[in-house]
Backbone as numpy.savetxt, mean C-alpha at the origin, in Angstrom:
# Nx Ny Nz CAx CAy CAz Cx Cy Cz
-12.86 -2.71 11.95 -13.70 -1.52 11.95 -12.83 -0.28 11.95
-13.65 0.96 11.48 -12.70 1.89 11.19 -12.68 2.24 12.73
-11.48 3.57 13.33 -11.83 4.06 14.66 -13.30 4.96 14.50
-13.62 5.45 15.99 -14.63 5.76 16.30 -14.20 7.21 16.01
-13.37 8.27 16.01 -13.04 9.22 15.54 -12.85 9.25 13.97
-13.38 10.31 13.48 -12.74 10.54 12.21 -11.20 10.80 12.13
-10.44 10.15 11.44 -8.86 10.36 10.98 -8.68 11.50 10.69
-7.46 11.84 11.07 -6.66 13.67 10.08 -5.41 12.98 9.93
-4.76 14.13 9.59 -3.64 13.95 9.18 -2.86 14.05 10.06
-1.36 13.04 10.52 -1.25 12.99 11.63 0.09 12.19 11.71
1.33 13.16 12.30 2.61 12.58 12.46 3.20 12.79 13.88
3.00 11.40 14.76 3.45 11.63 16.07 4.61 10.98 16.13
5.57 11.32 17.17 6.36 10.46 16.86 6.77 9.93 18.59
6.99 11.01 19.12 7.07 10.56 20.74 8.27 10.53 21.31
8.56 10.47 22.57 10.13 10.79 23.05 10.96 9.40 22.67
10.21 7.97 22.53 10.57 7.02 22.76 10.85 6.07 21.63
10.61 7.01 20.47 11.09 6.52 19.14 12.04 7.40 18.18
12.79 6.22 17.79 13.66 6.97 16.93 13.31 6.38 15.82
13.97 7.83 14.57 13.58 7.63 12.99 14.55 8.35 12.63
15.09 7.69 11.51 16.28 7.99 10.38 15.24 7.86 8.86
16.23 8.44 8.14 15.22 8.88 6.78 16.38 9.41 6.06
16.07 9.12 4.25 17.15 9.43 3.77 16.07 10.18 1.88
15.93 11.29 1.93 15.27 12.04 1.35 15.98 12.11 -0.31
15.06 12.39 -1.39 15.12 12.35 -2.80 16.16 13.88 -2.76
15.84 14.49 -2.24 16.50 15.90 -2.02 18.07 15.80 -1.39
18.18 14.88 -1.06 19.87 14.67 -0.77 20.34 13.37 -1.12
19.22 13.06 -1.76 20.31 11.56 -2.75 19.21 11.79 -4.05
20.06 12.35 -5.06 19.41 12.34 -6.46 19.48 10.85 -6.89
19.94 9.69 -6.18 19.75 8.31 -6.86 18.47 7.56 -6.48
17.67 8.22 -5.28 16.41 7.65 -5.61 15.05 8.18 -6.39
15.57 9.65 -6.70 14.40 10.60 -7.51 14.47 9.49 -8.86
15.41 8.77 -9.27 15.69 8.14 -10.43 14.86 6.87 -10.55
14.24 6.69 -9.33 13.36 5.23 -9.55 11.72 5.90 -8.52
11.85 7.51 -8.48 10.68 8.11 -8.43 10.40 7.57 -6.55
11.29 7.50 -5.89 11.50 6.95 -4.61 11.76 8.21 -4.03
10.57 9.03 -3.01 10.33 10.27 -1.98 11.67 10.42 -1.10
11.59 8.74 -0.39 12.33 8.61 0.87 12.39 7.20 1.14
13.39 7.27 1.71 13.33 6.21 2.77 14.11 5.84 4.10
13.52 4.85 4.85 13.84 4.86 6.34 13.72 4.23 7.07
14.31 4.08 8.26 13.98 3.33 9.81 13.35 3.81 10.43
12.31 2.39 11.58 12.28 3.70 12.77 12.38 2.28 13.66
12.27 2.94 15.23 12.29 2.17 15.99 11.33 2.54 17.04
9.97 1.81 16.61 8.74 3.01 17.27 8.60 1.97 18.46
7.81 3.22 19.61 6.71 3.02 20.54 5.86 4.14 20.75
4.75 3.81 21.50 3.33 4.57 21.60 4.43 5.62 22.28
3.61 6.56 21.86 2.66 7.24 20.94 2.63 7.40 19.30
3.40 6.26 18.97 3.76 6.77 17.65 2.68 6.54 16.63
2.22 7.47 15.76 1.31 7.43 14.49 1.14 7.90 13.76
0.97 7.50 12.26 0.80 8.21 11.39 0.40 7.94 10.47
-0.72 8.97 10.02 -2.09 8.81 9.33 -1.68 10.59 8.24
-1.52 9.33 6.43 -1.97 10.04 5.36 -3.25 10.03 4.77
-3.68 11.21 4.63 -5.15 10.94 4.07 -5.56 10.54 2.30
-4.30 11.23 1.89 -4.18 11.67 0.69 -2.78 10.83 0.33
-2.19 9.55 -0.06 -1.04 9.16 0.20 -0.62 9.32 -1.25
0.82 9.83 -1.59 1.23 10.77 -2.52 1.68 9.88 -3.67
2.25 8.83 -2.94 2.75 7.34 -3.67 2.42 6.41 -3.25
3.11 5.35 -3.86 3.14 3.88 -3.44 4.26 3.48 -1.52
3.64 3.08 -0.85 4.73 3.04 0.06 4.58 1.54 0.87
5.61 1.03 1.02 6.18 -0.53 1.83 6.53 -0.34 3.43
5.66 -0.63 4.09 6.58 -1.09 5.43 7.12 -2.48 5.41
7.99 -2.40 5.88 8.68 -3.96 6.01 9.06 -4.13 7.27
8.12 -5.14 8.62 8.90 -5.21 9.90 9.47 -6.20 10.05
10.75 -5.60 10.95 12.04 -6.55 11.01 11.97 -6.96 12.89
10.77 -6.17 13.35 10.89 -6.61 14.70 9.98 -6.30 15.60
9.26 -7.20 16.73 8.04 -6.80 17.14 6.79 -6.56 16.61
5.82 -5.76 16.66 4.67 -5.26 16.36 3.98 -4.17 16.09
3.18 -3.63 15.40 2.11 -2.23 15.31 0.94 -2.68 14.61
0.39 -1.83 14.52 -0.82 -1.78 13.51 -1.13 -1.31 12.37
-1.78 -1.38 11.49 -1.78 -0.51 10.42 -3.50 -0.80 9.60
-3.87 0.30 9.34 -5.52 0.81 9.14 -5.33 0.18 7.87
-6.05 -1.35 7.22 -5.52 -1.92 5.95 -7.01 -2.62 5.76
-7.49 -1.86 4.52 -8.89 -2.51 4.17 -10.15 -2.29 4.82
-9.96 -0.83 5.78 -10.84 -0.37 6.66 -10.99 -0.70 7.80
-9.97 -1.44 8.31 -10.23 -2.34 9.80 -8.54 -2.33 10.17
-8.14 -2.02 11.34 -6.93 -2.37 12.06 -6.62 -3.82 12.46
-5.06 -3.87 11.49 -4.65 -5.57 11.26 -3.30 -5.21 12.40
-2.84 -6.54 12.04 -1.40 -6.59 13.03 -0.53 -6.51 12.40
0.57 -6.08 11.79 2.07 -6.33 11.28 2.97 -6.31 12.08
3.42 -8.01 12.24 4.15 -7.81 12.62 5.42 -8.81 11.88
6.52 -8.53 13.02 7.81 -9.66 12.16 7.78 -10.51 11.17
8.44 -10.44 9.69 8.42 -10.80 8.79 7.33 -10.69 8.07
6.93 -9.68 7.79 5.98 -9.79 7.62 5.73 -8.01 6.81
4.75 -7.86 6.03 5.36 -6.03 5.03 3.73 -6.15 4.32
3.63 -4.67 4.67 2.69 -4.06 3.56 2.60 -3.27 2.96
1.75 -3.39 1.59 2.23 -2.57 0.36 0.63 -1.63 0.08
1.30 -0.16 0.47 -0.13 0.76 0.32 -0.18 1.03 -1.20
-1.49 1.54 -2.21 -1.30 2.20 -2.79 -0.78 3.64 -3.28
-0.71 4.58 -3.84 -0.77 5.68 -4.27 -2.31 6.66 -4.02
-2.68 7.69 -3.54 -4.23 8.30 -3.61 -5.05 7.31 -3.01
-4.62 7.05 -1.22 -5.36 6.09 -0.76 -4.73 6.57 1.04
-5.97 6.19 1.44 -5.55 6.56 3.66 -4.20 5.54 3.37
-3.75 5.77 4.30 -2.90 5.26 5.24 -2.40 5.69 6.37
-2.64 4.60 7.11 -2.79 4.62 8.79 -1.95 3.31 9.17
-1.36 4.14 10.01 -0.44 3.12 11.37 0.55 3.29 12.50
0.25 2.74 13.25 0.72 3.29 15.06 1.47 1.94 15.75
2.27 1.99 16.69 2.86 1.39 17.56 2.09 0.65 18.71
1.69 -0.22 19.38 0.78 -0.89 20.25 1.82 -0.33 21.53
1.03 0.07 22.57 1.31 0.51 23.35 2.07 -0.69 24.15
3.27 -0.47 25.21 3.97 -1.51 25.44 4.98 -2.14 25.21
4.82 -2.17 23.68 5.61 -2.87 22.81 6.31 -2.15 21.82
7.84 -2.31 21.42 8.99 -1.95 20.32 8.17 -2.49 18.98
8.55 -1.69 18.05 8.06 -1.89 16.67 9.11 -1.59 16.18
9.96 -2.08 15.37 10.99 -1.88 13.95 10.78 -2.01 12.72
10.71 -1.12 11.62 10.24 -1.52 10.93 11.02 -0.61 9.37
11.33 -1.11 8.50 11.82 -0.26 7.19 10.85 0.27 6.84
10.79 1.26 5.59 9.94 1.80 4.53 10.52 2.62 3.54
9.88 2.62 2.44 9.64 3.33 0.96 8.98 3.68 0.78
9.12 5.12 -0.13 7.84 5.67 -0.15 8.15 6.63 -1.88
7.18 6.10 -2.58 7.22 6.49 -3.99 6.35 7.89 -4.20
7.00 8.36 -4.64 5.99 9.43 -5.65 5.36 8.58 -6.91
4.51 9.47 -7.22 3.68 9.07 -8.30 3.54 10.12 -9.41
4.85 10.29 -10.30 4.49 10.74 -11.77 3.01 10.71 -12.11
2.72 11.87 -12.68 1.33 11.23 -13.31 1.45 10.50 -15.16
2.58 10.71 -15.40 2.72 9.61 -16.70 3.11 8.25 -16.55
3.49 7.99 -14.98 4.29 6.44 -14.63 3.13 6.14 -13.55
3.04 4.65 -14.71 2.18 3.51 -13.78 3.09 3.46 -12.61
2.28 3.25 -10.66 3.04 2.42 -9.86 3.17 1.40 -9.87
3.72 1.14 -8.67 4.85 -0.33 -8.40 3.80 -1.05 -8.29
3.04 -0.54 -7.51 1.62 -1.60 -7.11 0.75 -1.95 -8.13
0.50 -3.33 -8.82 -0.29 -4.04 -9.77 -1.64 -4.26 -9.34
-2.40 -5.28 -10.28 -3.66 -5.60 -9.49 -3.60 -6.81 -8.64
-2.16 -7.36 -8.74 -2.20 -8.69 -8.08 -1.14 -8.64 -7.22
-0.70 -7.37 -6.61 0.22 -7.04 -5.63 -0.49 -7.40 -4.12
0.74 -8.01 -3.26 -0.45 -8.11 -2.05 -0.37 -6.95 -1.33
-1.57 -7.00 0.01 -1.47 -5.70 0.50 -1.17 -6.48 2.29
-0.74 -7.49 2.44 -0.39 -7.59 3.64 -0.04 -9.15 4.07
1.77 -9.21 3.78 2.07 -10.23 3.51 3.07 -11.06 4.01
3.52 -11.89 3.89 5.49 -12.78 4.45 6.20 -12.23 3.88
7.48 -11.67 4.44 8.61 -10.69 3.66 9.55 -10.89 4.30
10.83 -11.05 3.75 11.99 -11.11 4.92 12.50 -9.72 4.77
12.52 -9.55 6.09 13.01 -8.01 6.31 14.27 -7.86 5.75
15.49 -9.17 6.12 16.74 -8.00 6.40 16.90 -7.59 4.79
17.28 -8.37 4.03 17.54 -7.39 2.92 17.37 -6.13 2.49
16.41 -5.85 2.34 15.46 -4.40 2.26 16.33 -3.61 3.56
16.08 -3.98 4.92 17.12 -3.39 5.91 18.45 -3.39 5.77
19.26 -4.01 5.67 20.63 -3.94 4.96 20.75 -3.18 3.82
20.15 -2.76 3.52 19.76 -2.04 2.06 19.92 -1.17 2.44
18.93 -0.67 3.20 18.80 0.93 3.47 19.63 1.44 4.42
20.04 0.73 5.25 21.73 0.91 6.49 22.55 0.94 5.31
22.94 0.24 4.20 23.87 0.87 3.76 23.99 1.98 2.97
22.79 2.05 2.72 22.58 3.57 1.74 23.03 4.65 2.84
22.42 4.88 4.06 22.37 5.54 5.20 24.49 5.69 5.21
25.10 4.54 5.32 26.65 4.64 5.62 27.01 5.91 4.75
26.47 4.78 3.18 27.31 5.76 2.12 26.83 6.93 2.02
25.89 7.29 2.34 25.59 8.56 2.22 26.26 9.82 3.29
26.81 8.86 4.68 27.37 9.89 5.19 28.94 9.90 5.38
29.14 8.70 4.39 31.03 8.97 3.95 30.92 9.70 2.69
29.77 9.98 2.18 29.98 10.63 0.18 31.16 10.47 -0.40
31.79 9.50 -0.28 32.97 9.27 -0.97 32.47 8.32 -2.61
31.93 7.78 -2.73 30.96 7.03 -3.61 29.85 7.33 -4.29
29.80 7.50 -5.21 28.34 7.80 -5.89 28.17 6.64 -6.25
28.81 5.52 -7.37 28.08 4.91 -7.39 27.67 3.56 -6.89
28.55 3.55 -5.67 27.82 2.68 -3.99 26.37 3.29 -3.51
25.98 4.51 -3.49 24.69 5.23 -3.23 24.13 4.45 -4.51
24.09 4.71 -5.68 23.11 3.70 -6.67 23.09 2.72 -6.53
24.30 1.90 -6.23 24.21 0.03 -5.67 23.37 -0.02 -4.98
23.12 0.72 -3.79 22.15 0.37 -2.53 20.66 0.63 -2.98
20.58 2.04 -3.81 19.10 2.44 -4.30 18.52 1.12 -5.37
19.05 1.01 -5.81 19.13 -0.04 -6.71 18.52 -1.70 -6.20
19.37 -1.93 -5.32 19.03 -2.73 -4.56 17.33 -2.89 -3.41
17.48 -1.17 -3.13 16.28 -1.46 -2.61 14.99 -1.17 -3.36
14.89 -0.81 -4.33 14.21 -1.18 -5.46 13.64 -2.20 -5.93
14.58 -2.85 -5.69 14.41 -4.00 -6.47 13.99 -5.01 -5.65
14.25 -4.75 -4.02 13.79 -5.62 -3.34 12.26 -5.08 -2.99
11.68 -3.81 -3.36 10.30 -3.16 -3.27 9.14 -4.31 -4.65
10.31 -3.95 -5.36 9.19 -5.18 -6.67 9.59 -6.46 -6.13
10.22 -6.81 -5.77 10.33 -8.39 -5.47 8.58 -8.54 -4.80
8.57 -7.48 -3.72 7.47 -7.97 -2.38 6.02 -7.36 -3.65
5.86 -6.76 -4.45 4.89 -5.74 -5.33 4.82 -6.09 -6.45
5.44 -7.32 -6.95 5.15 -8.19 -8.13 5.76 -9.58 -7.89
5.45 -10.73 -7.05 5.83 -11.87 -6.53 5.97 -12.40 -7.44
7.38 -13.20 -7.73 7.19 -13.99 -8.70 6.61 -15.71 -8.59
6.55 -15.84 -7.39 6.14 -17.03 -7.00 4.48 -16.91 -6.95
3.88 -15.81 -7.02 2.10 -15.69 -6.95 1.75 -16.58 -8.33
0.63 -17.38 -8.03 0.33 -18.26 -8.67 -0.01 -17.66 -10.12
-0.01 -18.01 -11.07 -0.01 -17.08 -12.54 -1.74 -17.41 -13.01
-2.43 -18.49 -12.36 -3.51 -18.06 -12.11 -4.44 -17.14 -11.67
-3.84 -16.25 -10.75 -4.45 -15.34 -9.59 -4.23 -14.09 -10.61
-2.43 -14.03 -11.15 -2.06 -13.20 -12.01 -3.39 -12.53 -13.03
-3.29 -13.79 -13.93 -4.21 -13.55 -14.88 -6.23 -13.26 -14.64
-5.91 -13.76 -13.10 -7.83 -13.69 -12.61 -7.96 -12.24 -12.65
-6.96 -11.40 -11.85 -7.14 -9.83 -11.32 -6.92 -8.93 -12.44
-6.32 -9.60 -13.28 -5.53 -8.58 -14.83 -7.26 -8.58 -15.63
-7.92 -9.77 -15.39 -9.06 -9.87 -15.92 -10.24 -9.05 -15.04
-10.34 -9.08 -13.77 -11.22 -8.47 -13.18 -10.87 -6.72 -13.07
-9.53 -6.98 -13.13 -9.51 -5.10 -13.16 -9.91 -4.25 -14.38
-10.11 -4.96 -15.73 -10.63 -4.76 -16.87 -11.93 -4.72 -16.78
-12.47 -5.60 -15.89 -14.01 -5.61 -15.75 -14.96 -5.08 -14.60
-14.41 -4.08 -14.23 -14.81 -3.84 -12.81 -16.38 -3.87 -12.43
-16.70 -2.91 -13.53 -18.26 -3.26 -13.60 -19.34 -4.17 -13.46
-18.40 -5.29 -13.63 -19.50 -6.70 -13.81 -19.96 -6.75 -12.35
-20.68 -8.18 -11.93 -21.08 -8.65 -10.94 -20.22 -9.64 -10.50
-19.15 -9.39 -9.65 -18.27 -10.69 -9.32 -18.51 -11.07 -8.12
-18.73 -11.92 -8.36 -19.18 -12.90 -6.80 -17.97 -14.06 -6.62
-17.84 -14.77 -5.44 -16.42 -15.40 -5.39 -16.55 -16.83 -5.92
-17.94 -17.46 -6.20 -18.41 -18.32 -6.99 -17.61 -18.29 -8.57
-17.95 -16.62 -9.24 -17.15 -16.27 -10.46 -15.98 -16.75 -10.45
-15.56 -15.85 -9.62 -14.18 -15.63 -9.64 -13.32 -16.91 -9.81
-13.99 -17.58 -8.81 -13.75 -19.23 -8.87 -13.15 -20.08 -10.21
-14.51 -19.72 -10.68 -14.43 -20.46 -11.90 -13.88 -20.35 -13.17
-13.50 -18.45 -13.00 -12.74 -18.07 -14.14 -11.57 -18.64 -13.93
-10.71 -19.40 -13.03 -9.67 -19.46 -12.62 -9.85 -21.42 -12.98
-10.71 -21.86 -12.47 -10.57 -23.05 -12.14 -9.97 -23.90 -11.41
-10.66 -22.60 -10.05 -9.98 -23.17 -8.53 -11.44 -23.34 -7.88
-10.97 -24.01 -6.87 -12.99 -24.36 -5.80 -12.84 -23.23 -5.40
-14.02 -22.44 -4.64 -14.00 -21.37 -3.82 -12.71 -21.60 -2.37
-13.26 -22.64 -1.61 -11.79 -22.45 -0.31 -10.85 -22.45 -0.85
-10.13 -23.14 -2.22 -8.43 -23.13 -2.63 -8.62 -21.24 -2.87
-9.29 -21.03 -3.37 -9.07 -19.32 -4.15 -8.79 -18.49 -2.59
-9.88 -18.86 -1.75 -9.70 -18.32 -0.55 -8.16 -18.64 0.21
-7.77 -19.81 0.14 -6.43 -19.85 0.13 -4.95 -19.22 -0.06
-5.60 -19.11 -1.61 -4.27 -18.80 -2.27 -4.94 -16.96 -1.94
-5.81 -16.44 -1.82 -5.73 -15.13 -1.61 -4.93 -14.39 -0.58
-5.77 -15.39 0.25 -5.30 -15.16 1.72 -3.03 -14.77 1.93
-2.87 -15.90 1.31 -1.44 -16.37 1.29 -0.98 -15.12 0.54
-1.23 -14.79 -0.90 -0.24 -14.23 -1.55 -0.81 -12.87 -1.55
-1.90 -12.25 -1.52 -2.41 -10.93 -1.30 -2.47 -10.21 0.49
-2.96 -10.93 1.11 -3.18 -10.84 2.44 -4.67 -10.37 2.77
-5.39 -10.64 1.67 -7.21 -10.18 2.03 -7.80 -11.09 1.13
-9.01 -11.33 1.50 -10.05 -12.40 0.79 -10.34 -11.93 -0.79
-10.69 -12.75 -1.58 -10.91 -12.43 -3.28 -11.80 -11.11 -3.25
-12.79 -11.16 -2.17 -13.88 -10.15 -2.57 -13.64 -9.14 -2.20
-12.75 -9.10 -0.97 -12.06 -7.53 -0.65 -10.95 -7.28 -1.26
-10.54 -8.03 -2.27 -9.27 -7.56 -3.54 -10.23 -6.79 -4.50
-11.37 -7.65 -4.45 -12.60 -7.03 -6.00 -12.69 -5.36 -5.51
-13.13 -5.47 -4.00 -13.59 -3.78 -3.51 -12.14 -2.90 -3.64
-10.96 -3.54 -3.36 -9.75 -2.65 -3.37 -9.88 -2.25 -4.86
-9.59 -2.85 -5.75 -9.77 -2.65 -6.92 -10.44 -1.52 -7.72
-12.04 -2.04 -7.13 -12.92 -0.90 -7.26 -12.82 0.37 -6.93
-12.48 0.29 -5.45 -11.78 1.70 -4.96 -10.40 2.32 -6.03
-9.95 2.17 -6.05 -8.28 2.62 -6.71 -9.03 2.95 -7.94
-9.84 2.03 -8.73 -10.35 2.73 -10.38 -11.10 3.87 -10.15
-11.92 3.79 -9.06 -12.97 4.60 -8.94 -12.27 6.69 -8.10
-11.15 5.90 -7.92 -10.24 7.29 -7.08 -9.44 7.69 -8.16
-9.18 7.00 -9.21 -8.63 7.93 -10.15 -9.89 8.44 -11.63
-10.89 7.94 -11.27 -11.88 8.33 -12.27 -12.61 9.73 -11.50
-12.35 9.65 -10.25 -12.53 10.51 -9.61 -11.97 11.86 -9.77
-11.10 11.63 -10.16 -9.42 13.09 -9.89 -9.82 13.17 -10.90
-9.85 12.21 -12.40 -9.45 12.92 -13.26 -10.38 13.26 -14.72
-11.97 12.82 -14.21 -12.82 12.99 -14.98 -14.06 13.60 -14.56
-15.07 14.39 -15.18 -16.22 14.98 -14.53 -17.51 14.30 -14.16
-16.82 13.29 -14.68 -18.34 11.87 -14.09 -18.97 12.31 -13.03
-20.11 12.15 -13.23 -21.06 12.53 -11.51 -20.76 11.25 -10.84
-20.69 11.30 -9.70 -20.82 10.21 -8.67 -21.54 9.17 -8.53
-22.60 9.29 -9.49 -23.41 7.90 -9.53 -23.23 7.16 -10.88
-22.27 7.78 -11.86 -21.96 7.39 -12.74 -20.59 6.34 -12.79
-19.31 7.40 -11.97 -18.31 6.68 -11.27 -19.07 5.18 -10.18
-20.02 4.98 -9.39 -20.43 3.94 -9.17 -20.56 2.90 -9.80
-21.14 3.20 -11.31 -21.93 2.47 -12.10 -20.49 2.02 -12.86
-19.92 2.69 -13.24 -18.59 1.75 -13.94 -17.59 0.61 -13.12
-17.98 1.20 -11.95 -16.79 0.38 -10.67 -17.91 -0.88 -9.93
-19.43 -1.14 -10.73 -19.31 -2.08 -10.21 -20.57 -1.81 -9.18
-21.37 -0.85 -8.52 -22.26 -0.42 -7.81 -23.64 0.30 -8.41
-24.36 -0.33 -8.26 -25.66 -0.09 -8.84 -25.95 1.36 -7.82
-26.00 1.01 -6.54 -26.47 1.79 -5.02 -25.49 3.16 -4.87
-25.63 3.85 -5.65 -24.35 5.07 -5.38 -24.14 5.40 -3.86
-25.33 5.31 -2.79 -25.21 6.02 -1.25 -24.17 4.34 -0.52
-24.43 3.21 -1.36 -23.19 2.08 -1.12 -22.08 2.04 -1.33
-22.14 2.54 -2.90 -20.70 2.95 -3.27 -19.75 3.75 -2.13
-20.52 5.06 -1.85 -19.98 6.34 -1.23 -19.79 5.74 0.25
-20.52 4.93 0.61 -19.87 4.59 2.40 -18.61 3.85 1.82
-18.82 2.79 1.17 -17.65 2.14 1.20 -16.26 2.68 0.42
-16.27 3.69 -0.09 -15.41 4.56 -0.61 -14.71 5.09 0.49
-15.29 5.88 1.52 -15.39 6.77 2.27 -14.25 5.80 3.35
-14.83 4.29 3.20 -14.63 3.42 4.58 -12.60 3.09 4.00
-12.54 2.73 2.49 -11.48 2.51 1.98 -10.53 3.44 2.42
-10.95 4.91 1.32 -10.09 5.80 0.91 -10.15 7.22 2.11
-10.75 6.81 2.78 -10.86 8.01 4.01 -11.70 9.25 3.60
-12.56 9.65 2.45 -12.97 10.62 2.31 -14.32 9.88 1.52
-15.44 10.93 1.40 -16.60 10.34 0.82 -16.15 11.06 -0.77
-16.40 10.53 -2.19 -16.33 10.84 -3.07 -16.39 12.22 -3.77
-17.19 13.16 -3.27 -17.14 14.31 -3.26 -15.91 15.17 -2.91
-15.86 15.26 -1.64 -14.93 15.38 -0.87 -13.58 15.10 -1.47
-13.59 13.55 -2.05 -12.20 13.05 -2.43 -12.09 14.00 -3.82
-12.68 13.88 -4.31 -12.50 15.00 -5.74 -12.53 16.43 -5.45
-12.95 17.04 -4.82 -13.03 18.40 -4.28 -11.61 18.70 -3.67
-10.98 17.38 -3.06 -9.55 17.94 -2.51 -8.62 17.66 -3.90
-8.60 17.10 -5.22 -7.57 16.70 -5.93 -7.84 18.01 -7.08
-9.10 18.28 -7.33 -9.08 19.77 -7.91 -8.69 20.97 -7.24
């Protein structure tokens, strides 16, 4: 469930956490793969932070302990080994559990508006990841960056963590079934997909699909269908004059006042609203 407060925008950080960060503005080698920032932290409560409007694509990857993070409209757990992959023009929310150390990497992409993101339709959003790489990654970017004796050791490392961002944001081990189910349903958003469909376009039973969702996405088939819906329906939003019950009707919602809660419940803003802030 969402919280009982409405969300803002919101960067706490607290006496009891530390954060390192290594910015596009002092390493021109990650503006080159359209990469904001990136960083450590080593949180506890009070720590949180809630985008309403998220600018890019961005990865946590935890390497230790626990937090939370606002994923699919309901607060999940991430913890150890374990990474999730937000979209671009979408909430994101997540805090430290009181008590308890949280460690955790991240990336955080801008979004060209001529460059597709990292995130596909068959990217998961909350999944198994081995941290250290990605962490070793970014500790060494962090070294070289403060011996500057090297430029192109700073690209080895950007490079590297790049590449370990698509490893977790295009799996190559995700079943090439699932591949081809979502490449097909994101073309079709409109239809009526029920998990019966979905099933069968694939020629899996309903529990294996539930399975393999579960495993390689980290949410059930039918809340991949609504993610989906959301993300088409947030950029038909920004960037066309469709009325709101029209944007429903292509993404899949007959009920526009259904559409708009569950928009609202996804992307943190009701449809109006969400277009009113991108104009």
């Amino acid at each position: 469930m969402m919280p009982p407060n409405p969300l803002t925008e919101t960067h706490v950080i607290g006496a009891e956490t530390i954060e390192a960060k290594v910015r596009a503005q002092e390493c021109p080698a990650l503006a080159l793969h359209h990469i904001a920032h990136v960083g450590l932290a080593d949180a506890a409560a009070p720590y949180e932070m809630v985008r309403m409007d998220l600018s890019g694509t961005y990865l946590l990857s935890c390497s230790a302990g626990r937090g939370q993070i606002l994923l699919d409209g309901r607060w999940q757990t991430c913890r150890e080994g374990w990474a999730c992959l937000a979209p671009p023009h979408a909430l994101l929310a997540f805090r430290a559990v009181r008590g308890e150390r949280w460690e955790f990497t991240w990336v955080r992409y801008q979004q060209p508006p001529d460059q597709k993101p990292v995130i596909s339709s068959s990217s998961p959003a909350l999944a198994r990841f081995d941290p250290r790489p990605l962490h070793a990654a970014v500790q060494g970017l962090f070294a070289e960056m403060q011996s500057q004796t090297a430029p192109a050791a700073v690209s080895h490392w950007v490079e590297l963590i790049h590449t370990y961002v698509l490893r977790f944001a295009r799996p190559w081990q995700t079943d090439d079934r699932l591949g081809h189910l979502w490449e097909h349903v994101a073309a079709r958003l409109g239809e009526p997909w029920s998990l019966d469909r979905l099933a069968r376009h694939c020629h899996l039973s309903t529990e294996h699909l539930r399975r393999l969702c579960r495993r390689e996405l980290g949410r059930s088939p039918m809340h991949h269908v609504i993610f989906l819906r959301m993300q088409r329906a947030a950029k038909l939003l920004a960037t066309t004059d469709d009325k709101v019950e029209t944007v429903a009707g292509e993404v899949g919602y007959a009920n526009p006042f259904v559409f708009s809660t569950t928009f609202k419940k996804w992307v943190g803003w009701r449809p109006s609203e969400y277009r009113a802030r991108k104009r």
